[in-house]
Residue, then its C-alpha position, 0 to 999 in steps of 0.5 A: x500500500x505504501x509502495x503504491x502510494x509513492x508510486x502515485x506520487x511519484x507520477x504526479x511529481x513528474x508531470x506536474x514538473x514536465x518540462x516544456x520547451x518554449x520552442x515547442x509553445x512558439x511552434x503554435x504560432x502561424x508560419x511567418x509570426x514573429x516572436x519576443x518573449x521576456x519572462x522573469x523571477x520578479x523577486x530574483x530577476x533571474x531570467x526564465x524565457x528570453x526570446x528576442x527581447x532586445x528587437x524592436x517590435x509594435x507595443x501596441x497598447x501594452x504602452x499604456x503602461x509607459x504612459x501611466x508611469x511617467x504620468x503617475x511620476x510627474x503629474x500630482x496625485x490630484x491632478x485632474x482636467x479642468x474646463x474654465x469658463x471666463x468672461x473677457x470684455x464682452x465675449x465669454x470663452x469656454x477654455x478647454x483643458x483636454x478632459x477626455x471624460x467632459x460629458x455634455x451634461x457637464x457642458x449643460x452645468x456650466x451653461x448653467x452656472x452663466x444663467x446663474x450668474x444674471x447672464x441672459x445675453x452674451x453682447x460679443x462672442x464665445x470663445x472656444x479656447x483650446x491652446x493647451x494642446x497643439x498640432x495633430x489630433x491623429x498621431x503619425x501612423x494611425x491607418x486612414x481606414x479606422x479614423x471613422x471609430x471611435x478607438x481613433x477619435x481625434x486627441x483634441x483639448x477641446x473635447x467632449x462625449x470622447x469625440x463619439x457618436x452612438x448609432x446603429x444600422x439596420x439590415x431587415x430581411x425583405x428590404x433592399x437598402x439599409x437604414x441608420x439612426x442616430x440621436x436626434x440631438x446629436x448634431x452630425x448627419x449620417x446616411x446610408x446607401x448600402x444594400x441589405x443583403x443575404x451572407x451568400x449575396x455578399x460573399x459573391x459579390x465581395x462586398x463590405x460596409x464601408x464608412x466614409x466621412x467628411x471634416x463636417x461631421x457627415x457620414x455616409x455608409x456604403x456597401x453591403x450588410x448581411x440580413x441581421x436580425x438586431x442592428x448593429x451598433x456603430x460609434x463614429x468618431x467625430x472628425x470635427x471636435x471643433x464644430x461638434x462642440x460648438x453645434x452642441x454648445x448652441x443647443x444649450x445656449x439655447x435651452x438655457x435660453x441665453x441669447x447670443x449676439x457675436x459668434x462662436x469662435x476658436x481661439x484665444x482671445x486677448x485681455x484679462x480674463x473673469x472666472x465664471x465657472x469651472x468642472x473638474x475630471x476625476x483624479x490622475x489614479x482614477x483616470x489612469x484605472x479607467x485607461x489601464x483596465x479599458x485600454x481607453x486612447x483617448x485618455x492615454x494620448x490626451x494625457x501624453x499632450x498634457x505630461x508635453x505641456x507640462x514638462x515643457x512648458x508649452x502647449x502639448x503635442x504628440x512629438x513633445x509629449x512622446x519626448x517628456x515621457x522618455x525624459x521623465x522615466x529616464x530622470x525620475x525611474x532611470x529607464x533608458x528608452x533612448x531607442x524606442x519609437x514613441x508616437x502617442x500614448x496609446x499605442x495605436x499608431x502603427x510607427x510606435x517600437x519598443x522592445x520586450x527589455x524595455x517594456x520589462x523595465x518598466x513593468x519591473x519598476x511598477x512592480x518595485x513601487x506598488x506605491x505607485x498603484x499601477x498593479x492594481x490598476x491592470x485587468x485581472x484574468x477572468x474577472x475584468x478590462x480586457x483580460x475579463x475574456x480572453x479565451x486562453x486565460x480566463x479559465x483556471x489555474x489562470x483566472x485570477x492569477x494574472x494582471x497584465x496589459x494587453x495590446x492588440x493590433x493587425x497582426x500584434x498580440x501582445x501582454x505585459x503584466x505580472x503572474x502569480x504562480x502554483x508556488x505563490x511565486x511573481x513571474x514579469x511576462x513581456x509577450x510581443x506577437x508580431x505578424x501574426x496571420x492566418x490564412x484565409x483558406x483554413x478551415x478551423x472547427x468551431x471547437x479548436x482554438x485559434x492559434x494565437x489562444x492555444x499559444x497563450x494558454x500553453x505558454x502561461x500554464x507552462x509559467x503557472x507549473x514553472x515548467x517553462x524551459x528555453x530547451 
């Protein structure tokens, strides 16, 4: 009895410590992906896979873990974005600081706050003041064909409602066109010529919606839509920040039955400025969880402009936003990132290049400060952000044991975070997967995960037993 008791011991002693070599768990990968992996005791530092991790690769939104940090090291724990309204002479301006969370309700409350002031008639103009910011509201390298969704809306100081419009569109069986609705109070104009169609119509005839779009906020919808028995919701991003805004600011004017005489004009006007009325964001913290667990651009590439602005002391821009960020980790965390392509903050645009060891460092400082909160604030495997679903870690032993970034672009799976294993040991994971593409022509069972999850459940379940080898 007790000889077969050791013997049964034995047997799950040796598969619990199966080695299993990372080539092995790489071969899951499609022909022609590329790979950089960095994983490392986060107590010894001893390494435990290294697989290119000095090649530059696309981050994706795996940087916004580099952009949290340099904001939670230089911005103050009660920084928060501010909208100022002001009065100069006769003109009032509405001095916009960047809020990428300012809703119209709180554009309505400080229309409020002029009424509530004895302002029933402005005698000049209004003013939409958005200096802080400057140059591009698209960084270099973000793809023309996504700059209508709401994931690319413009980073822009004069924001609201994240530069995005709800909507949906309706592809009835028995009709010939589409239909779309929109809000009646938003004001854009959106229509639709594309044809409702059967799967098969579709395939035959290669047809795709598309979505085009104008700098006045107009939308048309072409193409073709399969038979659906729901609509299909659509965000669109504003192309115009500027004159949605001020669409938007004449209906509460209006509501409020203010009466304006001038204009509503964009700029900075001269002269000494009242101040009226003022709203407030959340805090930095609160606004960096929403950006982690998320993955929110808007504010990653709003906050990037501001870190820009303030370091420099000029108004923020994407170049000198990228810029302080390199020059606030290296002073305040000595991480060198002399050599990475920082573009935005979010990681959307496809010129960004970081390498799996820089990524690393910074996730091994944020680990090594937990006083910075940024652990806390990553997704949690199975349980919410972005890893509440993904296939290849949402299950046990996984659930709940990883905290980690993700980032996703055409082509590039990547993770960056921290996994508790079966001993209860801290293992820093840099996962860039780049080139990633399955062929059209395979013909996949329902049942069988993609590669890329097959890839990602062996390899952290291979980190979870601690049976990952580079042999």
């Amino acid at each position: 009895m007790v000889r077969n008791c050791l013997l049964f011991l034995l047997i799950v002693f040796s598969f619990q410590v199966r080695a299993v070599p990372v080539d092995t768990i790489e071969s899951m990968l499609p022909a022609g992906s590329q790979l950089a992996l960095l994983a490392v005791d986060a107590k010894s530092q001893q390494q435990i896979a290294n697989i290119d991790s000095e090649t530059l690769l696309p981050p994706a939104s795996t940087q916004k873990v580099v952009t949290a940090l340099a904001a939670s090291l230089y911005l103050p724990q009660d920084f928060r974005f501010e909208t100022v309204v002001e009065r100069t002479g006769k003109d009032i301006v509405f001095r916009f600081g960047g809020d990428p969370t300012l809703k119209r309700k709180d554009l309505q409350l400080l229309v409020s706050a002029l009424k509530a002031k004895g302002i029933r008639q402005i005698n000049g103009d209004i003013w939409l003041d958005g200096s802080i910011f400057k140059g591009y509201e698209r960084a270099i390298g973000w793809p023309w064909d996504i700059l209508g969704v709401c994931y690319s809306a413009p980073s822009s100081s004069i924001t609201l409602e994240r530069n995005c419009v709800q909507g949906s569109i309706y592809s009835e069986n028995g009709k010939r066109l589409t239909r779309v609705f929109v809000p009646d109070h938003q004001p854009v104009s959106v229509k639709t010529d594309a044809l409702a169609v059967s799967e098969d119509k579709q395939k035959s005839l290669h047809c795709d919606l598309e979505l085009h779009y104008d700098n006045n906020n107009r939308y048309q919808l072409s193409g073709c839509l399969p038979y659906r028995k729901n609509p299909l919701p659509l965000k669109f991003a504003i192309q115009n920040p500027d004159l949605y805004v001020s669409d938007v600011l004449k209906e509460e004017l209006k509501r409020a039955a203010i009466n304006v005489k001038g204009d509503i004009r964009v700029g900075s006007p001269k002269g000494k400025r009242a101040f009226i009325a003022k709203h407030v964001s959340a805090p930095r913290d609160d606004l960096l969880k929403v950006m982690l667990k998320r993955s929110d651009n808007l504010i990653a590439d709003n906050l990037l402009k501001t870190l820009g602005h303030r370091y420099y002391e000029q108004a923020g821009s994407f170049t000198n936003g990228a810029a302080a960020i390199k020059a606030i980790l290296k002073d305040k965390a000595d991480i060198n990132l002399h050599t990475a392509v920082l573009v935005d903050g979010s990681g959307l645009s496809r010129n960004n290049r970081m390498t799996a060891q820089q990524i690393m460092d910074v996730l091994s400082y944020v680990y090594k400060h937990p006083q910075s909160g940024i652990v806390s604030m990553l997704p949690v495997s199975g349980v919410d952000g972005t890893l509440k679903y993904r296939n290849s870690v949402r299950y046990a032993p996984i659930k709940t044991r990883l905290a980690a970034k993700t980032g996703s672009l055409y082509g590039s799976y990547n993770l960056a975070g921290i996994l508790k294993n079966q001993q209860g040991k801290d293992v820093l994971v840099v996962q860039l997967v780049t080139n990633y593409h399955i062929p059209a022509s395979e013909d996949r069972p329902d049942n069988v995960a993609s590669p890329i999850t097959q890839f990602e459940r062996e390899l952290y379940q291979a980190l979870f037993t601690s049976s990952l080898t580079m042999r």
